[in-house]
GULUM-55388 format. One record per atom (N, C-alpha, C, O): atom name; x, y, z; residue number from 1. Coordinates in pm, 1 decimal. Layout:
BEGIN
<atomo->CA xx->X yy->Y zz->Z num->NUM>
...
***
This chain:
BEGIN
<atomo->N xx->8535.4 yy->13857.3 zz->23168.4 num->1>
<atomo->CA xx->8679.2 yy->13846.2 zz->23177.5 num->1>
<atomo->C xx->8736.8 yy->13953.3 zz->23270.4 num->1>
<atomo->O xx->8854.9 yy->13938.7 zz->23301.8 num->1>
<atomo->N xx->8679.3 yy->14044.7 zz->23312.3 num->2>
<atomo->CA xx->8715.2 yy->14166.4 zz->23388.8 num->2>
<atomo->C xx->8729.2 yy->14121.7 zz->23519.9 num->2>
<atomo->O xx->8815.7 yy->14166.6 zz->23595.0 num->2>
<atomo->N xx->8636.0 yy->14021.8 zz->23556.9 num->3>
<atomo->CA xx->8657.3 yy->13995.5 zz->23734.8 num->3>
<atomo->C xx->8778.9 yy->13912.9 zz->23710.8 num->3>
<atomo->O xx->8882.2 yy->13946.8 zz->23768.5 num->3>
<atomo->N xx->8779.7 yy->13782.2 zz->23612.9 num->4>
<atomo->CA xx->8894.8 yy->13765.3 zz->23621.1 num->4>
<atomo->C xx->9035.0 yy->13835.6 zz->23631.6 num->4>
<atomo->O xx->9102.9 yy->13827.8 zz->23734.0 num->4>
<atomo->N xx->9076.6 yy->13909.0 zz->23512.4 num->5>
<atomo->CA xx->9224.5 yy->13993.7 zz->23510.0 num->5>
<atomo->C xx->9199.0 yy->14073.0 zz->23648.1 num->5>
<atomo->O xx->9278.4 yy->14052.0 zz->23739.8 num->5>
<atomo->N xx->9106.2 yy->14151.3 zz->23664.9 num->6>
<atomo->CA xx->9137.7 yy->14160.2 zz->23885.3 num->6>
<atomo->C xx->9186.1 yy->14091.7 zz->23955.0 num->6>
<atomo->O xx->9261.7 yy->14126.1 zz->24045.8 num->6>
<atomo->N xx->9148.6 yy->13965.1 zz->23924.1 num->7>
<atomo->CA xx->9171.3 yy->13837.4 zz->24046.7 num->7>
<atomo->C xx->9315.8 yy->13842.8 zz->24013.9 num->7>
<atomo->O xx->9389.5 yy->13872.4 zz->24108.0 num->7>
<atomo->N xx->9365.9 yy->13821.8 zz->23908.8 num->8>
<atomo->CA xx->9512.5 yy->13823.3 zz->23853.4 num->8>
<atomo->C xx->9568.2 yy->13915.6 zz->23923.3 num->8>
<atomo->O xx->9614.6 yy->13887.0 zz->24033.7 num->8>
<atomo->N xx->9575.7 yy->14064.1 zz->23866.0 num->9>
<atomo->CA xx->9669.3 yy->14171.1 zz->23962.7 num->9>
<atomo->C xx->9618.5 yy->14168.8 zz->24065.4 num->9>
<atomo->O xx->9717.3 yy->14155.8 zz->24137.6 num->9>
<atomo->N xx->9467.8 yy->14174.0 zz->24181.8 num->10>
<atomo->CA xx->9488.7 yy->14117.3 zz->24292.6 num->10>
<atomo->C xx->9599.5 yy->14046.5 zz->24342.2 num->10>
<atomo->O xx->9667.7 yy->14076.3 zz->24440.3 num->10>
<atomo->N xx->9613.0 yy->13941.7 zz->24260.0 num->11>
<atomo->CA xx->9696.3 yy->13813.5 zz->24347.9 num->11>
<atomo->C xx->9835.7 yy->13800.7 zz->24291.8 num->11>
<atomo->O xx->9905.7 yy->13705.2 zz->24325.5 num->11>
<atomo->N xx->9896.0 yy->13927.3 zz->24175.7 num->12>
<atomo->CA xx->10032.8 yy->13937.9 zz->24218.8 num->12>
<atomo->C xx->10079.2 yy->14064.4 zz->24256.6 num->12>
<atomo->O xx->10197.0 yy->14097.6 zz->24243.0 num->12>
<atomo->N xx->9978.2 yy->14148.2 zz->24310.8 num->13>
<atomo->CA xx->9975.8 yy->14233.4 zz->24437.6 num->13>
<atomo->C xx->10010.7 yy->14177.7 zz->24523.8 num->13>
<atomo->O xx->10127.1 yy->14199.4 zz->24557.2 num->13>
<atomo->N xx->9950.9 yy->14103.4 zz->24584.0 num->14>
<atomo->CA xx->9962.8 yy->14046.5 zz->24698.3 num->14>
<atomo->C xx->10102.7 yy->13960.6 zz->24656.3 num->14>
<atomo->O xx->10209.0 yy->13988.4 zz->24711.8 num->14>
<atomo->N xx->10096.2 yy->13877.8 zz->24576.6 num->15>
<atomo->CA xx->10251.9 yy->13754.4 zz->24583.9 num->15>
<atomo->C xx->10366.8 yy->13840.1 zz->24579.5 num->15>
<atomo->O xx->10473.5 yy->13796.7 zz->24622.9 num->15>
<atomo->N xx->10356.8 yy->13988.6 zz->24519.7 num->16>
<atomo->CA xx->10458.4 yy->14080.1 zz->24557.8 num->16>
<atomo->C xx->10490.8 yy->14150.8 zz->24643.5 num->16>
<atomo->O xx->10569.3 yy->14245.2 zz->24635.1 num->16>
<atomo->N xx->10423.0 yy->14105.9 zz->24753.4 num->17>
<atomo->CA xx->10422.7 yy->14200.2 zz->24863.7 num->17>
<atomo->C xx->10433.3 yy->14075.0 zz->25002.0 num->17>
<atomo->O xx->10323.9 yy->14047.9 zz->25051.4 num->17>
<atomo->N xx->10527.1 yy->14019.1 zz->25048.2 num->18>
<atomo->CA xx->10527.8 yy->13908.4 zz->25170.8 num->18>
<atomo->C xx->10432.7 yy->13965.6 zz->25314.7 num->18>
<atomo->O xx->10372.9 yy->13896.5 zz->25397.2 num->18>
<atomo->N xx->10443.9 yy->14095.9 zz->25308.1 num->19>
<atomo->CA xx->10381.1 yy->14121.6 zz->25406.7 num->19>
<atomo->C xx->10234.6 yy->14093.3 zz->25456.3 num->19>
<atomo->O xx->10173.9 yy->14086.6 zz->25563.1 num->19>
<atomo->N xx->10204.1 yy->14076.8 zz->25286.5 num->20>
<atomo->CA xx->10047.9 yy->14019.4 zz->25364.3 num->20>
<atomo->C xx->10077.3 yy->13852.5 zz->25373.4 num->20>
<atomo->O xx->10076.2 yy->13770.1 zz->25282.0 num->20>
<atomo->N xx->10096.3 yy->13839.2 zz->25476.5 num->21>
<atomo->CA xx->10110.5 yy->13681.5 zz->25529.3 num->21>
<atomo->C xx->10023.0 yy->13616.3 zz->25458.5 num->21>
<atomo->O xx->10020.4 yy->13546.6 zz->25357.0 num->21>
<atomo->N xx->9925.5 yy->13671.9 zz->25567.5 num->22>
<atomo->CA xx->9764.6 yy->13537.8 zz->25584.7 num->22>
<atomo->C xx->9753.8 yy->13518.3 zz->25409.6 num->22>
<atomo->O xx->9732.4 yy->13402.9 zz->25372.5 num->22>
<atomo->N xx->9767.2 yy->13622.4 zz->25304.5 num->23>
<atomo->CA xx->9722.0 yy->13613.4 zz->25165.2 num->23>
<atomo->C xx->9828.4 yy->13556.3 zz->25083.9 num->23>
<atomo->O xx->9785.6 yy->13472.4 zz->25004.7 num->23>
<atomo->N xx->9946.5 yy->13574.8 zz->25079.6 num->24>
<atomo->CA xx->10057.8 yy->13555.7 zz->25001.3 num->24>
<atomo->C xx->10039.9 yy->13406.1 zz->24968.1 num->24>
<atomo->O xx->10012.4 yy->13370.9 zz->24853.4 num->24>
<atomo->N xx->10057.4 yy->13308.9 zz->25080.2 num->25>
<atomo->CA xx->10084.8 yy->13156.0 zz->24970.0 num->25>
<atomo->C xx->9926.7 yy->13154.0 zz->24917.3 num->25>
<atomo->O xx->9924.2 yy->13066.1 zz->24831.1 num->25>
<atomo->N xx->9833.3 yy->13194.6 zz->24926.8 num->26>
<atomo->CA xx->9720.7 yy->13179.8 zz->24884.4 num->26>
<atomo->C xx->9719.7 yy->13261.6 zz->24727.9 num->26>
<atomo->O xx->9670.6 yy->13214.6 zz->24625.2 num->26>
<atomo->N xx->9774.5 yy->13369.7 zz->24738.8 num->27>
<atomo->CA xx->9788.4 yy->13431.1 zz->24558.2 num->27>
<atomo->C xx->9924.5 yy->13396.7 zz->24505.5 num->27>
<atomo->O xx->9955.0 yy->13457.8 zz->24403.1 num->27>
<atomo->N xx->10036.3 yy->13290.4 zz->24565.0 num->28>
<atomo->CA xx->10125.5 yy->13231.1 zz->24483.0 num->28>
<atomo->C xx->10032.6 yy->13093.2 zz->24421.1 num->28>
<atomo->O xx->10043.2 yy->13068.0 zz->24301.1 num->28>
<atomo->N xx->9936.1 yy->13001.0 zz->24514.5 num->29>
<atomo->CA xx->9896.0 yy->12882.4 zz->24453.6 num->29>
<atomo->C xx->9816.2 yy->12968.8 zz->24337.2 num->29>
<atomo->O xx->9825.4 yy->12949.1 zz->24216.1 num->29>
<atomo->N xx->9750.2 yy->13050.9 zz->24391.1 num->30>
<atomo->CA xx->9648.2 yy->13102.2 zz->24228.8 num->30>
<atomo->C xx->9765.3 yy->13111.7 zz->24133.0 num->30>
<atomo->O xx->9795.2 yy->13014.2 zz->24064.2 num->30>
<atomo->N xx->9810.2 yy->13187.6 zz->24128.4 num->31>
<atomo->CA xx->9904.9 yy->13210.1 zz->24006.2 num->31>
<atomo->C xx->9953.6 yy->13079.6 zz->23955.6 num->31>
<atomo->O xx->9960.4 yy->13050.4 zz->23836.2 num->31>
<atomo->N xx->9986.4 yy->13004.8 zz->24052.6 num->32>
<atomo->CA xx->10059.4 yy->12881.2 zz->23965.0 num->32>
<atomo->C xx->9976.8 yy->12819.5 zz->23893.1 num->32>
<atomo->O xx->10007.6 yy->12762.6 zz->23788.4 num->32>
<atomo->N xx->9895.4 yy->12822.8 zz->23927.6 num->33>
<atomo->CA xx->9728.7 yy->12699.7 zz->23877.8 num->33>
<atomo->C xx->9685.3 yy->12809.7 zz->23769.3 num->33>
<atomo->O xx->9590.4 yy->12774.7 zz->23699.3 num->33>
<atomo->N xx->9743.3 yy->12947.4 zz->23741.5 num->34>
<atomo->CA xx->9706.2 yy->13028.5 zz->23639.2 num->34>
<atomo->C xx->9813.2 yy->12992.3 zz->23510.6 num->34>
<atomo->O xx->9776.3 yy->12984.9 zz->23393.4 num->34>
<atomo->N xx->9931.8 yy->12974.8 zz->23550.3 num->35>
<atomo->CA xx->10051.6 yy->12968.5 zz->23474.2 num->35>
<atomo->C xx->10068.5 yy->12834.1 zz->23452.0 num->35>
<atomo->O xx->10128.5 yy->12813.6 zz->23346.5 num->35>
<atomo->N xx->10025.0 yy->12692.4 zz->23538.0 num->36>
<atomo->CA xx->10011.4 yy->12573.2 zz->23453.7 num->36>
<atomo->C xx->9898.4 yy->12505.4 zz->23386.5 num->36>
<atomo->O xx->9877.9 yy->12385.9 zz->23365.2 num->36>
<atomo->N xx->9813.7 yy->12637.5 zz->23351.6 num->37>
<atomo->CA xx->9693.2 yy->12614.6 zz->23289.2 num->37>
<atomo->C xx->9664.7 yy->12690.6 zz->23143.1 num->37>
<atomo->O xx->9568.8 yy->12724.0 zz->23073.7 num->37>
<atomo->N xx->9816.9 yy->12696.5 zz->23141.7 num->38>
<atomo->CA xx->9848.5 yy->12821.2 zz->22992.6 num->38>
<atomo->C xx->9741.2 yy->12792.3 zz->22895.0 num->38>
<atomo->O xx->9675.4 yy->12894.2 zz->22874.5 num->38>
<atomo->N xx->9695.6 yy->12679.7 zz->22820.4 num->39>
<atomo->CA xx->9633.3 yy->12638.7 zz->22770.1 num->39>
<atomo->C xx->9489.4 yy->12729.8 zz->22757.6 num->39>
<atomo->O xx->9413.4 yy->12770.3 zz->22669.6 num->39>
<atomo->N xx->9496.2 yy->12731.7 zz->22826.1 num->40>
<atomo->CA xx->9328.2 yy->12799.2 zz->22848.9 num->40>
<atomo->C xx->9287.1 yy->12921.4 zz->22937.1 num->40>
<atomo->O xx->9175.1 yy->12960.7 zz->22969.7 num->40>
<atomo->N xx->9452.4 yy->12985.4 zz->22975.4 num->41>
<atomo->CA xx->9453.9 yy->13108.6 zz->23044.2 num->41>
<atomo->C xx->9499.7 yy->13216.9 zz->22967.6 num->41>
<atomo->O xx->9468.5 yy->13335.1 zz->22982.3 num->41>
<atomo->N xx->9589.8 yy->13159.2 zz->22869.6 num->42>
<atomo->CA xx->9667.5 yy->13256.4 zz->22758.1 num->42>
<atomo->C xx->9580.2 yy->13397.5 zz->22734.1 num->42>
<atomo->O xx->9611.9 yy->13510.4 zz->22771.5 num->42>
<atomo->N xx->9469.5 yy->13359.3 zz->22665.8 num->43>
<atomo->CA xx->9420.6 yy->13476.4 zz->22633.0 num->43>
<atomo->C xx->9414.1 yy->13568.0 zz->22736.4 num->43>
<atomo->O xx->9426.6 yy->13687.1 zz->22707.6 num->43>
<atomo->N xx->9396.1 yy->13533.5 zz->22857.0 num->44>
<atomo->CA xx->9355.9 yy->13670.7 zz->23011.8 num->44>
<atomo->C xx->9488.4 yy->13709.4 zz->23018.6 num->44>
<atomo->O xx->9498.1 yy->13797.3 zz->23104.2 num->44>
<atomo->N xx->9620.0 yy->13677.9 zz->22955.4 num->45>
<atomo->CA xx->9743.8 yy->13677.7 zz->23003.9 num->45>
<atomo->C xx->9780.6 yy->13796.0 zz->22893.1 num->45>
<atomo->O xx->9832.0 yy->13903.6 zz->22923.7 num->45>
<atomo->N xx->9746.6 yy->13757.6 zz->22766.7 num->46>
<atomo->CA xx->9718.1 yy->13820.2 zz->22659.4 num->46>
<atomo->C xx->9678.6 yy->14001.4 zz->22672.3 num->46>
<atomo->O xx->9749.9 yy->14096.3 zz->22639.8 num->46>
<atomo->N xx->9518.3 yy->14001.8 zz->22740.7 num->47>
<atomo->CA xx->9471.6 yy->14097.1 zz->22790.6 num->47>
<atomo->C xx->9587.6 yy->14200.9 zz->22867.0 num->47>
<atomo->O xx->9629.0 yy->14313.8 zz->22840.6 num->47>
<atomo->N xx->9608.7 yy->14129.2 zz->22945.1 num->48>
<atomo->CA xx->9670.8 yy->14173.5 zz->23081.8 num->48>
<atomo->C xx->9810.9 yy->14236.0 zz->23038.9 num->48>
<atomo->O xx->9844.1 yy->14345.8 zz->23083.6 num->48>
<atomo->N xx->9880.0 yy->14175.7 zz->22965.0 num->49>
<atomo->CA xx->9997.8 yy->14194.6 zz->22888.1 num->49>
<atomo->C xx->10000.2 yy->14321.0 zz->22779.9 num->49>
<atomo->O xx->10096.1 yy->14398.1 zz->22776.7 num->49>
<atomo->N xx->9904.0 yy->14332.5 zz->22705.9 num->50>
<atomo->CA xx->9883.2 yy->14429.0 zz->22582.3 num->50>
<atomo->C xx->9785.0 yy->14561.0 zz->22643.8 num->50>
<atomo->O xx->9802.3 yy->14671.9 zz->22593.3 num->50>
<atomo->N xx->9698.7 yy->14546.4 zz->22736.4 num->51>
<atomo->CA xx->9603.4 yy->14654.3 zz->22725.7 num->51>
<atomo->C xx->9647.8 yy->14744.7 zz->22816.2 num->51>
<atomo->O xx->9700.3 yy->14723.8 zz->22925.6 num->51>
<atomo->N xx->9613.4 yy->14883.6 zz->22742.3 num->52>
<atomo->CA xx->9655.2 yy->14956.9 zz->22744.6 num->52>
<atomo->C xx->9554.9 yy->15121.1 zz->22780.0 num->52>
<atomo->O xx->9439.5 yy->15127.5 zz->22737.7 num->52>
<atomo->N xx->9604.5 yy->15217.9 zz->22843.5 num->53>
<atomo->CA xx->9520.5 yy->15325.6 zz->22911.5 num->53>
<atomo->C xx->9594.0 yy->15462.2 zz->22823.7 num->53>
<atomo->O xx->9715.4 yy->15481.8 zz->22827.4 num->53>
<atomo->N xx->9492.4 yy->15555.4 zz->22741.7 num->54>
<atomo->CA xx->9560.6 yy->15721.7 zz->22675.7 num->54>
<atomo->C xx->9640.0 yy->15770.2 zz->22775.0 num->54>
<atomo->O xx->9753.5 yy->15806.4 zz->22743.8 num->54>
<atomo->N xx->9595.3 yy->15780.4 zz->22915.8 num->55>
<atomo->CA xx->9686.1 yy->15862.4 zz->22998.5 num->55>
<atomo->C xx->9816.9 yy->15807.1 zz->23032.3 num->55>
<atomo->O xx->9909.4 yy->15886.3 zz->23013.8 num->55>
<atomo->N xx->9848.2 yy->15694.6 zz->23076.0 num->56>
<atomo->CA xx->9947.8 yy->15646.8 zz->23095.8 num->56>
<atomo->C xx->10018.9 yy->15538.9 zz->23053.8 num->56>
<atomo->O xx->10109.6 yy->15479.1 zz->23111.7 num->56>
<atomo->N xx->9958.3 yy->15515.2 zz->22924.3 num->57>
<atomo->CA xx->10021.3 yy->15404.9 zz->22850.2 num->57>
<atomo->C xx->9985.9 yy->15214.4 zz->22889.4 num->57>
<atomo->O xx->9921.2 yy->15137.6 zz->22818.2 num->57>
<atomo->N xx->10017.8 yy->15199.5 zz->22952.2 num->58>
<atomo->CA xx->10020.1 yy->15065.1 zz->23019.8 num->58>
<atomo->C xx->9893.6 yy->15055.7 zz->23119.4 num->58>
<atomo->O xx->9894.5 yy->15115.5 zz->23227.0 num->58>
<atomo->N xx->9784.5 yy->14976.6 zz->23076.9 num->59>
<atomo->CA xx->9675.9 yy->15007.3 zz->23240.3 num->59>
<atomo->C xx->9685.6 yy->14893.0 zz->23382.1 num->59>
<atomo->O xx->9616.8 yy->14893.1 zz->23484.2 num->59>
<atomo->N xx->9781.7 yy->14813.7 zz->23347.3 num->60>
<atomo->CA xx->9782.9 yy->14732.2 zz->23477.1 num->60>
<atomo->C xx->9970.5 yy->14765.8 zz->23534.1 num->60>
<atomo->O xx->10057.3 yy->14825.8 zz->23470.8 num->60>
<atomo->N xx->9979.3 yy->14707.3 zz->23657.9 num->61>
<atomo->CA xx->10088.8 yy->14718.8 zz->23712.9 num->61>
<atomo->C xx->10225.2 yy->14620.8 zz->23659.6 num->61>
<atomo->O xx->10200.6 yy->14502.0 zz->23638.9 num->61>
<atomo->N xx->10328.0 yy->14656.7 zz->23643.8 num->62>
<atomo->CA xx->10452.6 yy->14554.6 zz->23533.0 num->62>
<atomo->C xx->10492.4 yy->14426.5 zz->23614.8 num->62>
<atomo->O xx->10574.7 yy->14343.4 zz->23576.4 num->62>
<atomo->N xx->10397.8 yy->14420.5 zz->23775.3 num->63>
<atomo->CA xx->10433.0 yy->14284.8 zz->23852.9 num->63>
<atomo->C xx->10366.3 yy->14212.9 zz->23732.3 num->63>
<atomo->O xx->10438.4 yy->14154.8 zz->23651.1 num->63>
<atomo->N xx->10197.2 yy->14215.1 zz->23714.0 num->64>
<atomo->CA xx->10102.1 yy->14191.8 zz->23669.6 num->64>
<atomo->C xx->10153.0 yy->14136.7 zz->23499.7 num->64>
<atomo->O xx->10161.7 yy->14024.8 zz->23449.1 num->64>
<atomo->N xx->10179.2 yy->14276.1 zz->23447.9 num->65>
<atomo->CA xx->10229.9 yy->14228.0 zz->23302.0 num->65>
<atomo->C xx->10353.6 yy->14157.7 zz->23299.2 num->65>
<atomo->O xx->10376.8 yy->14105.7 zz->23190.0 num->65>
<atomo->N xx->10469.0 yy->14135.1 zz->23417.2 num->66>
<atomo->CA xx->10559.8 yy->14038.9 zz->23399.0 num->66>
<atomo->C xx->10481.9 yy->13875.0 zz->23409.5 num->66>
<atomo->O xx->10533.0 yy->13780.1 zz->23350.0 num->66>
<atomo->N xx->10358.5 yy->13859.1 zz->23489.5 num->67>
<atomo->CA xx->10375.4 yy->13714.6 zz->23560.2 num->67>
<atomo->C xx->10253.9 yy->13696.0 zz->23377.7 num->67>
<atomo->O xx->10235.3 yy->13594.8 zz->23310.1 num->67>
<atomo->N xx->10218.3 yy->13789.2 zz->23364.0 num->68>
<atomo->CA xx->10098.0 yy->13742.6 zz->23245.8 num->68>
<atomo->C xx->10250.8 yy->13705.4 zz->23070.4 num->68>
<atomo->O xx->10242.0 yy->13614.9 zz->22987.4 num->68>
<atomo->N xx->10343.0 yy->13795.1 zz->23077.4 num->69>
<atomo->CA xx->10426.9 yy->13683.3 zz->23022.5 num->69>
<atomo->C xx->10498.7 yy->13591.9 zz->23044.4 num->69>
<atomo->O xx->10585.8 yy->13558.4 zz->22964.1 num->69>
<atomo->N xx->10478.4 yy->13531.5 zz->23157.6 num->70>
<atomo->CA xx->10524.6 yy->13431.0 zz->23165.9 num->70>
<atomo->C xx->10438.2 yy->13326.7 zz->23145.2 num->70>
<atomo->O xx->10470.8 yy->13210.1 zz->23123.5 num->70>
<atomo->N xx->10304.8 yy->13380.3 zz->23154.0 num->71>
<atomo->CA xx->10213.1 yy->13273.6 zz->23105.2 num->71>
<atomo->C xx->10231.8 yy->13257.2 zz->23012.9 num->71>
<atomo->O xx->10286.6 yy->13155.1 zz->22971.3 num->71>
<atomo->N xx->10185.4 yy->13371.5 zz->22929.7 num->72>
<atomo->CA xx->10231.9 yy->13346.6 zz->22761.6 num->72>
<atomo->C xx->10347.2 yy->13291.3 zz->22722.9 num->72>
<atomo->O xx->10342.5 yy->13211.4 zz->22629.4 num->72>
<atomo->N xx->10465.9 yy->13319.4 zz->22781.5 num->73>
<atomo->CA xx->10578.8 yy->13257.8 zz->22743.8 num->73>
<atomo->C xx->10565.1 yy->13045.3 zz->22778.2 num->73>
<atomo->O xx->10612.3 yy->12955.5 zz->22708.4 num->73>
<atomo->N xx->10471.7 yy->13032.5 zz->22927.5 num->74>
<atomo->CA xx->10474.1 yy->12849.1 zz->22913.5 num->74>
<atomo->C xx->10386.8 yy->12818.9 zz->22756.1 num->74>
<atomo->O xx->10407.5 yy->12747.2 zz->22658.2 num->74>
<atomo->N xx->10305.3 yy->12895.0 zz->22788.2 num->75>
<atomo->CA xx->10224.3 yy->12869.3 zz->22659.1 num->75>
<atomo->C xx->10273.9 yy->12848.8 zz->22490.3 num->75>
<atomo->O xx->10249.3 yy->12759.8 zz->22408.8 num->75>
<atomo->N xx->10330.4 yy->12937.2 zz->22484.4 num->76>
<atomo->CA xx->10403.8 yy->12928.4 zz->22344.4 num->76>
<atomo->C xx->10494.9 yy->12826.5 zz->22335.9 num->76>
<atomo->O xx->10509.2 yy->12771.9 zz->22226.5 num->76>
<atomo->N xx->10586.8 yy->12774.8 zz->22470.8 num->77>
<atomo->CA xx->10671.5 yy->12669.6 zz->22494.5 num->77>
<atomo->C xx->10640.3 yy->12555.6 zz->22490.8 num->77>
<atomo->O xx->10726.8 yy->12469.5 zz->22474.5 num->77>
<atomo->N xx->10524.3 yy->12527.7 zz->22503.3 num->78>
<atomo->CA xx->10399.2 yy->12391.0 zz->22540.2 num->78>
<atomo->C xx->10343.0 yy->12367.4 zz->22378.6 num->78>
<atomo->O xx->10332.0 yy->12252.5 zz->22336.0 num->78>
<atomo->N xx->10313.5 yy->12469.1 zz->22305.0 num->79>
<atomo->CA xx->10237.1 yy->12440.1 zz->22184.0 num->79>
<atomo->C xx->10339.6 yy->12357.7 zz->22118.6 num->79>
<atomo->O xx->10317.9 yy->12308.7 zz->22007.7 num->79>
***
């Protein structure tokens, strides 16, 4: 599950950032195909959302933990 949640903040690194051209619509389609696949992505969204680092509280970036609740949020909406 670890390469996955990378691929995740990888790719809303990048969808937050326009400047990388060549990458951007390429980590908006990931994300979408992440977020209309709630079903069976929830839990990495889960991860991504809750886990947490002693030194600084939060271990991924809040682009990252915003787009992972929104997964969770289609998800809970869908059940």
């Amino acid at each position: 599950m670890d390469q996955e949640i990378n691929q995740v903040i990888q790719a809303t690194l990048i969808a937050a950032d326009p400047s990388q051209s060549s990458l951007h619509q390429q980590a908006l389609q990931f994300l979408s195909e992440i977020q209309q696949n709630s079903d069976n992505t929830w839990r990495l969204a889960l991860n991504i959302f809750m886990e947490g680092s002693p030194e600084s509280g939060r271990k991924y970036p809040p682009q990252a933990r915003f787009f992972a609740l929104r997964v969770l949020e289609d998800f809970l909406e869908n059940r």
